[in-house]
C-alpha positions as a printed NumPy array, in Angstrom:
array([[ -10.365, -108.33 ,  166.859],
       [ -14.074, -108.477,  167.363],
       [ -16.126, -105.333,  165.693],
       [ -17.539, -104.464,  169.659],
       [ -14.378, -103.211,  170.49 ],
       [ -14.214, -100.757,  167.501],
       [ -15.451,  -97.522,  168.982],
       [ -16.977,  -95.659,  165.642],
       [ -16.266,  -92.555,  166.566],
       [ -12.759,  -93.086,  165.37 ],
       [ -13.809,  -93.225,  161.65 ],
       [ -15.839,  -89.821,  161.709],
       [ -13.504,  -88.093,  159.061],
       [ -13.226,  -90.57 ,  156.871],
       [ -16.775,  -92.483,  156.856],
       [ -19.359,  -92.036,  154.444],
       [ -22.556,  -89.86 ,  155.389],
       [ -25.478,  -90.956,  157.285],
       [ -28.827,  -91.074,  156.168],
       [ -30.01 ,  -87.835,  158.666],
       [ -27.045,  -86.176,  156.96 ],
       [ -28.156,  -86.044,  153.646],
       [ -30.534,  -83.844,  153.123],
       [ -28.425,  -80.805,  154.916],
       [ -25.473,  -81.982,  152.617],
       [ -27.384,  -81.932,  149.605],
       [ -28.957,  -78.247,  150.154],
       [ -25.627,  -77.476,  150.824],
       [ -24.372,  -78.505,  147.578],
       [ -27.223,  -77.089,  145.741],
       [ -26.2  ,  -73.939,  146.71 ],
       [ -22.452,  -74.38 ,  146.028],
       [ -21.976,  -72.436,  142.908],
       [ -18.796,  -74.131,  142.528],
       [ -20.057,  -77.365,  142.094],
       [ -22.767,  -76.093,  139.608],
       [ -20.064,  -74.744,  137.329],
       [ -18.   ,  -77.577,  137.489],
       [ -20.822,  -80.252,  136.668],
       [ -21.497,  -77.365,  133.617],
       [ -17.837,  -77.809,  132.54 ],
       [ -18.513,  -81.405,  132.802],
       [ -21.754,  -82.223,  131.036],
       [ -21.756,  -79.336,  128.482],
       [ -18.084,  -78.452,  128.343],
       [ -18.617,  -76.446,  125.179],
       [ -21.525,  -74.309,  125.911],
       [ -19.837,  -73.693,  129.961],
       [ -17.039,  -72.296,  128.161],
       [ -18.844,  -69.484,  126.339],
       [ -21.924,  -69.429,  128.741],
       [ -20.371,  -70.417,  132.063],
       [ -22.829,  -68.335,  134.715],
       [ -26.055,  -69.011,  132.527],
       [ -24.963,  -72.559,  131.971],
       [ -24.274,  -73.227,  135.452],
       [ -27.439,  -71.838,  137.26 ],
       [ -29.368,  -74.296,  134.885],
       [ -27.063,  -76.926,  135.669],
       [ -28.373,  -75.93 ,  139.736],
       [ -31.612,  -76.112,  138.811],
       [ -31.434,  -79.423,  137.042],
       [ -30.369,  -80.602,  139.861],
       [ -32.126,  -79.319,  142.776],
       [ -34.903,  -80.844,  140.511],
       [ -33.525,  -84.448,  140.344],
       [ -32.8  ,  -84.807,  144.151],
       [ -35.827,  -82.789,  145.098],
       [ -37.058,  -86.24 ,  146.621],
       [ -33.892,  -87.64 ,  148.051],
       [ -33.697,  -87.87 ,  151.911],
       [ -31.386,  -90.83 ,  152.349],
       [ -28.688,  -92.624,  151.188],
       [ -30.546,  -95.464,  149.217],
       [ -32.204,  -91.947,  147.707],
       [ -29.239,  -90.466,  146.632],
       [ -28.162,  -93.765,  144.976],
       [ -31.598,  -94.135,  143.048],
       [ -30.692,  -90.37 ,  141.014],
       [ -26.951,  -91.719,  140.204],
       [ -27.997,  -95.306,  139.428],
       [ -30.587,  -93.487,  137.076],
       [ -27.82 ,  -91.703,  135.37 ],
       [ -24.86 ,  -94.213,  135.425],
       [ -27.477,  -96.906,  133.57 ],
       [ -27.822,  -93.93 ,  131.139],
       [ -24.191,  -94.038,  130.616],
       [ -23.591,  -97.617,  130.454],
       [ -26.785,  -97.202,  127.791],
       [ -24.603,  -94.69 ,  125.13 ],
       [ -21.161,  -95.678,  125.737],
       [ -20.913,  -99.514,  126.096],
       [ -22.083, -102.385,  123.549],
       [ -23.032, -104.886,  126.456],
       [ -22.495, -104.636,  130.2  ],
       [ -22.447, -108.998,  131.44 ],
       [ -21.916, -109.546,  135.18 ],
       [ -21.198, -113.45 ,  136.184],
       [ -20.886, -114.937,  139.567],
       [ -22.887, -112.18 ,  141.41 ],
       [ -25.693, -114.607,  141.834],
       [ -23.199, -117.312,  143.831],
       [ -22.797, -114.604,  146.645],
       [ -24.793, -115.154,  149.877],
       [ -27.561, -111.945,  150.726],
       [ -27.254, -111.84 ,  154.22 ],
       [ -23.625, -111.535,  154.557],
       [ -21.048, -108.929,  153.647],
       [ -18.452, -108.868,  151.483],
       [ -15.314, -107.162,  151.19 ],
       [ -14.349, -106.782,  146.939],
       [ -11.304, -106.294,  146.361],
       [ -11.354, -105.056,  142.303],
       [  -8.691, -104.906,  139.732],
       [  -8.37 , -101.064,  138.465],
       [  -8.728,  -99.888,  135.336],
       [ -10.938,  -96.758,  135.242],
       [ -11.103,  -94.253,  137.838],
       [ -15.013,  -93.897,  138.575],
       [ -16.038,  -96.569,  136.415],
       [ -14.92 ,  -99.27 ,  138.144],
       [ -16.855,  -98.691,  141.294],
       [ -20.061,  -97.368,  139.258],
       [ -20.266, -100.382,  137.364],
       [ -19.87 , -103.004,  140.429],
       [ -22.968, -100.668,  142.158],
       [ -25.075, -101.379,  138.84 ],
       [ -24.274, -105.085,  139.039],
       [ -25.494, -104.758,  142.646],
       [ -28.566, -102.729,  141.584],
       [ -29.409, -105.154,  138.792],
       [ -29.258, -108.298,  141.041],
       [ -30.821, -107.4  ,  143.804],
       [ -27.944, -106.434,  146.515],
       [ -27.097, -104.105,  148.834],
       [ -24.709, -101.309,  147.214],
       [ -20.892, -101.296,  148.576],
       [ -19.311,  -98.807,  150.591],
       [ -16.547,  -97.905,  148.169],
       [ -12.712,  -96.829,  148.958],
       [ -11.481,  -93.334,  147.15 ],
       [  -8.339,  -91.519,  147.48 ],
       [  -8.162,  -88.722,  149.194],
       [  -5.836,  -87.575,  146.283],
       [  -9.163,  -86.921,  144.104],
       [ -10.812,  -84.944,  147.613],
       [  -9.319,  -81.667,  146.658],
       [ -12.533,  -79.584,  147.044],
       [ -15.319,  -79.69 ,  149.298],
       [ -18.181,  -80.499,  147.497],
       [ -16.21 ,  -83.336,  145.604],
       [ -16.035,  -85.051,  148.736],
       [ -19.759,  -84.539,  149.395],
       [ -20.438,  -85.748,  146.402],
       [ -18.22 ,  -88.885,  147.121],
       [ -19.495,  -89.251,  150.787],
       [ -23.156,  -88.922,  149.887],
       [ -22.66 ,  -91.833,  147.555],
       [ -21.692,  -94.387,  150.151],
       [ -17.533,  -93.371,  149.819],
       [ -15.234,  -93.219,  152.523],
       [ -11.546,  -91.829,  152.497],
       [  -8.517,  -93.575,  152.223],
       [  -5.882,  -90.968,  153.405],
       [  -3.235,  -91.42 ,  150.431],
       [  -1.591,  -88.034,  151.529],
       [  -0.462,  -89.198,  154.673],
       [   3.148,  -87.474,  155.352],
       [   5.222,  -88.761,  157.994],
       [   5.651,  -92.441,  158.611],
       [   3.449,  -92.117,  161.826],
       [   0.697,  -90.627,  159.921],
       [   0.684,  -92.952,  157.518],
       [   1.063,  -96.058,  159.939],
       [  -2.171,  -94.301,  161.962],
       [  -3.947,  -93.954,  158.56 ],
       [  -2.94 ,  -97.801,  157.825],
       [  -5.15 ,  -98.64 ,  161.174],
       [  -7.865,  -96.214,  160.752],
       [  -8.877,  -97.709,  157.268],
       [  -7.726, -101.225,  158.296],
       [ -10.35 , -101.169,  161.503],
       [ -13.011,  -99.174,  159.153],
       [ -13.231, -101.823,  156.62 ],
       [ -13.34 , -104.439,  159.186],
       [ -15.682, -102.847,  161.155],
       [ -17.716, -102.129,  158.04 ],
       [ -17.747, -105.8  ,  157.18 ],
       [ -18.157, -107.264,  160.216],
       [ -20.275, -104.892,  162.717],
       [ -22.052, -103.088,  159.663],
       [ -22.628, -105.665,  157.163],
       [ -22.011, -103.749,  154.623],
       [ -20.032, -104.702,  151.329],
       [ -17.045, -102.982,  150.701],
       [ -15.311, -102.199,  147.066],
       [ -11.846, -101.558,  147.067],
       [  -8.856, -101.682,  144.359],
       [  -6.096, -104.101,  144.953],
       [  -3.441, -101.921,  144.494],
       [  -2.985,  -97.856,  144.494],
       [  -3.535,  -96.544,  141.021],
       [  -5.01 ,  -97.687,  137.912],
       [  -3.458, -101.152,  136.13 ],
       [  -2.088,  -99.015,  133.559],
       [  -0.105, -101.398,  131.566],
       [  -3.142, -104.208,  131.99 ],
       [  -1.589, -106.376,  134.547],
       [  -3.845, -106.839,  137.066],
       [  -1.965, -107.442,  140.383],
       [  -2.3  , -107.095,  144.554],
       [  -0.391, -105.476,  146.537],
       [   0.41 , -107.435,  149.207],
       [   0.912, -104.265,  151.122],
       [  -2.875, -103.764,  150.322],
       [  -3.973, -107.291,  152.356],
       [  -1.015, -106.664,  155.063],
       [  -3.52 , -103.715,  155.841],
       [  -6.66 , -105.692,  156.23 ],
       [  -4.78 , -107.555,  158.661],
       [  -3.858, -104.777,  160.722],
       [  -7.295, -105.253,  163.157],
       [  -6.257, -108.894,  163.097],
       [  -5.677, -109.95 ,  167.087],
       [  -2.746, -112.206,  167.893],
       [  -5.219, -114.961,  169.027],
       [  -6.928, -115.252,  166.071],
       [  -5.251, -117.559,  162.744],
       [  -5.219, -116.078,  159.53 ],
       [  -7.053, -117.995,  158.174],
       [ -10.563, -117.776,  160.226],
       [  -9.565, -113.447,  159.979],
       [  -9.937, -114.172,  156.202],
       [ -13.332, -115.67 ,  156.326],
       [ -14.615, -113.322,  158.594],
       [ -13.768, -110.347,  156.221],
       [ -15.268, -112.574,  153.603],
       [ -13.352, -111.48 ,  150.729],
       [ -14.416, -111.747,  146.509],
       [ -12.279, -110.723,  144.418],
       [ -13.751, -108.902,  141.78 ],
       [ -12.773, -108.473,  137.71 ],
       [ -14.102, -105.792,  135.415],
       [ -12.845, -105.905,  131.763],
       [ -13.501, -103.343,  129.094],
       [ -12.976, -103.692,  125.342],
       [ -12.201, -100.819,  124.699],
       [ -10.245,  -98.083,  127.207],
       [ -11.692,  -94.634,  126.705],
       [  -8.236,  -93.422,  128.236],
       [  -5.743,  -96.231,  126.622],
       [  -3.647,  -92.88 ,  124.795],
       [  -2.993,  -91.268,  128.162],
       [  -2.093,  -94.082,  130.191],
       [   0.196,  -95.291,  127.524],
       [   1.886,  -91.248,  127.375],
       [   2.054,  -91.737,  131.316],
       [   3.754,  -95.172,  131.076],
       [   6.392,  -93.597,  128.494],
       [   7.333,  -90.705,  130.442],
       [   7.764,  -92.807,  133.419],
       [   9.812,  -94.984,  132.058],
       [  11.806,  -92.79 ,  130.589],
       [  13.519,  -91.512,  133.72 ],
       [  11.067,  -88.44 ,  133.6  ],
       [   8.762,  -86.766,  136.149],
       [   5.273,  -86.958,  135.277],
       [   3.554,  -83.917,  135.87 ],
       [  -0.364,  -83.773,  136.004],
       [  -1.905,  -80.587,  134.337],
       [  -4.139,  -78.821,  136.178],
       [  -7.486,  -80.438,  136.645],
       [  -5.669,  -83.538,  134.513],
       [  -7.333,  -86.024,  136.529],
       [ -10.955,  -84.91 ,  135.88 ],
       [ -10.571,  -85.185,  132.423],
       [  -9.424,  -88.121,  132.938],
       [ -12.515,  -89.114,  134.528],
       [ -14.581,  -87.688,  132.201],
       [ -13.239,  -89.278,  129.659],
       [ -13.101,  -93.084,  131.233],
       [ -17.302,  -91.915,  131.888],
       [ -18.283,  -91.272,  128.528],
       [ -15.894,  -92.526,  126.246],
       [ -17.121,  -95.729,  124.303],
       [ -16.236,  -98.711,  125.465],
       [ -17.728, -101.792,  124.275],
       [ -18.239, -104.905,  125.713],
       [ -17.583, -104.53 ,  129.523],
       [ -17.823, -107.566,  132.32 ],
       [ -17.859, -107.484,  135.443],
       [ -17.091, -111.434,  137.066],
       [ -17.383, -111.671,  140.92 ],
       [ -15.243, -114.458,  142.25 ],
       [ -15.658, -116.711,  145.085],
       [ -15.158, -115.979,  148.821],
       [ -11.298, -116.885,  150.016],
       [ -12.791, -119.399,  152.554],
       [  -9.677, -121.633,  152.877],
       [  -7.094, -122.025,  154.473],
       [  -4.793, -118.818,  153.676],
       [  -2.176, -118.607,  156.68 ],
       [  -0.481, -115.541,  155.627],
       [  -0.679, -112.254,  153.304],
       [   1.202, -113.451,  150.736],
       [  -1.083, -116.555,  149.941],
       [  -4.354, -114.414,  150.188],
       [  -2.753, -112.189,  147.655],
       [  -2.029, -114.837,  145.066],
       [  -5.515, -115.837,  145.6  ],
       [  -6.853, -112.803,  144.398],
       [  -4.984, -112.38 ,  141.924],
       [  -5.816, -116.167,  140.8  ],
       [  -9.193, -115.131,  140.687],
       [  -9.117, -111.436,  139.201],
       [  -6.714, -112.814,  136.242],
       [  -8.981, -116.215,  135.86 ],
       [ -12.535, -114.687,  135.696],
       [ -11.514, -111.864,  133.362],
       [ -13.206, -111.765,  130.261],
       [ -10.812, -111.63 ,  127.027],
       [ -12.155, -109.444,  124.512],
       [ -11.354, -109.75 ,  120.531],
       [  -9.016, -106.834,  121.388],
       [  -7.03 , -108.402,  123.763],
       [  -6.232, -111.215,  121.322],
       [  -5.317, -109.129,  118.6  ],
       [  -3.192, -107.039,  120.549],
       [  -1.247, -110.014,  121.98 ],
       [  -0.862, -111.278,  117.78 ],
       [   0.028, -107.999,  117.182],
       [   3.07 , -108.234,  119.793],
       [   3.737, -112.028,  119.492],
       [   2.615, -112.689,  116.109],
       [   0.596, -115.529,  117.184],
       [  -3.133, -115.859,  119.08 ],
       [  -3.108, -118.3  ,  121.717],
       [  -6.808, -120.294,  121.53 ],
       [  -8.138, -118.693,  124.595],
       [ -11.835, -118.183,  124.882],
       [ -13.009, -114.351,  124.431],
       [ -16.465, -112.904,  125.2  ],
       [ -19.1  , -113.613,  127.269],
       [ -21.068, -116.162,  127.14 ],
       [ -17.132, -117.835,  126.302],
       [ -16.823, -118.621,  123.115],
       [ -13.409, -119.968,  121.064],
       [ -11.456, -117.433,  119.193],
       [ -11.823, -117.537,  115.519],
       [  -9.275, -114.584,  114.053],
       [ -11.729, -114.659,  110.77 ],
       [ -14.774, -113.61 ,  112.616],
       [ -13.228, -109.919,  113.653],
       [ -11.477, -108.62 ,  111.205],
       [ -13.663, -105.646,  111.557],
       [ -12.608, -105.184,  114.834],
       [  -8.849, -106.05 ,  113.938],
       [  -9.436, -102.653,  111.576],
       [ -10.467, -100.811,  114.197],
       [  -8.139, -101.711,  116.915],
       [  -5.281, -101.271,  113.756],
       [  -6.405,  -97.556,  113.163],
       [  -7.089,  -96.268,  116.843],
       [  -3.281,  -97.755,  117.536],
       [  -2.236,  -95.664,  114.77 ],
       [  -3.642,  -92.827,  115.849],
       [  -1.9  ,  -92.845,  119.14 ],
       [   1.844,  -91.028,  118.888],
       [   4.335,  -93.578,  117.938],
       [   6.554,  -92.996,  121.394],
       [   3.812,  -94.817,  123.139],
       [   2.095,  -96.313,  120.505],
       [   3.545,  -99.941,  121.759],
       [   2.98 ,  -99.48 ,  125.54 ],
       [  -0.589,  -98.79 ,  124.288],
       [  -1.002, -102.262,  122.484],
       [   0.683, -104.225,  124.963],
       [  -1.825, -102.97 ,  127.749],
       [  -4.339, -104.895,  125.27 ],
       [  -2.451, -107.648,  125.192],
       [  -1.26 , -107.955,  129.222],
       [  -4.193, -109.718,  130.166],
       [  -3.93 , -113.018,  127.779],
       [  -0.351, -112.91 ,  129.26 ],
       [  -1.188, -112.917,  132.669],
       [  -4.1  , -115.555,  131.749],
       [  -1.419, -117.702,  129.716],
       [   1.367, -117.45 ,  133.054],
       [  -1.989, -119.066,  134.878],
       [  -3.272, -121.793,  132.259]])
């Protein structure tokens, strides 16, 4: 399909705001005292709790101060960029991005990212951007985490549009499937904007990084009948993108999550269970994190299937294996395969981390035995999906 016959006025409840939008939006939230006691809860969780209405009008004031200047988009994305480096600053050891530099300026790309942590993963490929010189993405969010109105300001302002996971009947969801299928083309193509999006629904929980095909069987959905695969590929100009952490903030929960799952039970979210979880992916320590952009799937891909194996040849290949990862898999196999870890790559010498071995060793322990295991082997996933590709 070519991007002139997209009318854009079919993606106004889903797209991201404008810049003449944002200043209304952000006096709007401003004055949302909602939103001012929730950051409160956020960023001082202790004091909100015995101070909420005191707590919260400073919170407002903070900032109405920080955005006092903002009257765009780019704006907007200066304050959070501000803050996120902030966070990258206390909670990781070394943030390394690879392959960003390869990637043409004048052309968009479509990222298709493995999943890991719910806000970080997107924050952290808009730093890499920042840092090198690109345009920011537009980046895909559930509506799922949409559940109050100045959440999805907060999203929108910040270059977000919605992917309508809600959907109920199977027409809705079909019509949903085409809305976001013709939105990221359109995006791509008409806009030239960069897109981020996750290659499958849901965080990688156990550490195996795979695509849905389902996921690239939607991109395809603006595809024409006239034009091949293959030249639909290159025109969405797709990178697959890997981000690898050291050390998960939320590698307990998802592990709990897993068990209960498995277990023939119903997992039921607590109220408000997936902020916390977002809080605690943000400023929970995390170590060494890398963030490898691939290289554009330019060849000859005639189907959905292939493109999908590409990505995932790409996510799995370019991520970087921490000390962790190997002495999780030793842990569960009883033997280190001599893989590479870090970045710069450098061979993988059990001797040199035994520090780290004791503190991977004690933060396993301290995890409840039920899920203790799935814990470790989410560690240890990712040297056996880079072993099934050696």
């Amino acid at each position: 399909m070519r991007a002139s016959e997209l009318d854009p006025a079919q993606f106004e409840d889903i797209r991201p705001y404008r810049d003449d939008e944002v200043r209304p939006v952000l006096d709007r939230l401003i004055a949302d005292p909602e939103m001012s006691r929730a950051l409160a809860h956020f960023l001082v969780p202790s004091a909100a709790r015995m101070l909420e209405r005191p707590v919260a009008w400073l919170v407002r004031q903070f900032v109405r101060f920080e955005l006092r200047k903002a009257r765009d988009v780019r704006g907007v994305q200066e304050v959070v960029d501000k803050y996120v480096d902030r966070i990258v600053e206390r909670t990781t050891s070394e943030f390394s991005i690879s392959g960003l530099d390869r990637l043409p300026r004048d052309r968009a790309c479509l990222f298709v990212s493995n999943h890991r942590d719910i806000a970080m993963d997107p924050a952290l490929s808009i730093v890499a951007m920042f840092r090198e010189g690109h345009e920011t993405s537009r980046i895909a969010i559930g509506d799922n985490l949409l559940t109050k109105q100045f959440a999805t300001d907060l999203m929108k302002l910040n270059k977000s549009f919605v992917v309508k996971r809600q959907a109920g009947s199977r027409r809705e969801k079909l019509a949903a499937a085409t809305q976001l299928s013709n939105y990221i083309y359109y995006s791509v193509v008409n806009d030239n904007e960069h897109v981020w999006i996750a290659q499958r629904s849901g965080r990688a929980k156990d550490g195996m990084d795979r695509t849905n095909p389902a996921l690239v069987a939607m991109f395809a959905m603006t595809k024409d009948k006239e034009t091949p695969f293959a030249d639909f590929w290159r025109k969405l100009h797709i990178v697959p993108l890997s981000i690898s952490y050291e050390w998960d903030p939320c590698d307990a929960s998802k592990a709990k999550e897993l068990y209960i799952t498995e277990h023939q039970e119903e997992y039921r979210k607590a109220e408000h269970e997936d902020l916390g979880t977002i809080a605690r992916g943000i400023t929970g320590p995390k170590g060494h994190v890398h963030a490898a952009f691939g290289t554009p799937i330019e060849g000859d891909f005639n189907d959905v299937a292939s493109v999908a194996e590409e990505i995932d040849r790409q996510i799995i290949g370019n991520y970087v294996l921490h000390p962790t990862n190997l002495i999780a898999y030793q842990m569960v196999y009883g033997e280190a395969p001599d893989l590479p870890v870090s970045y710069p790559a450098r061979p993988w010498h059990p001797d040199e981390h035994e520090a780290t071995r004791q503190k991977f060793e004690k933060r396993m322990a301290d995890i409840d035995e039920r899920w203790r295991e799935k814990a470790i082997r989410a560690y240890a996933n990712p040297v056996v999906s880079r072993l099934a590709y050696e």
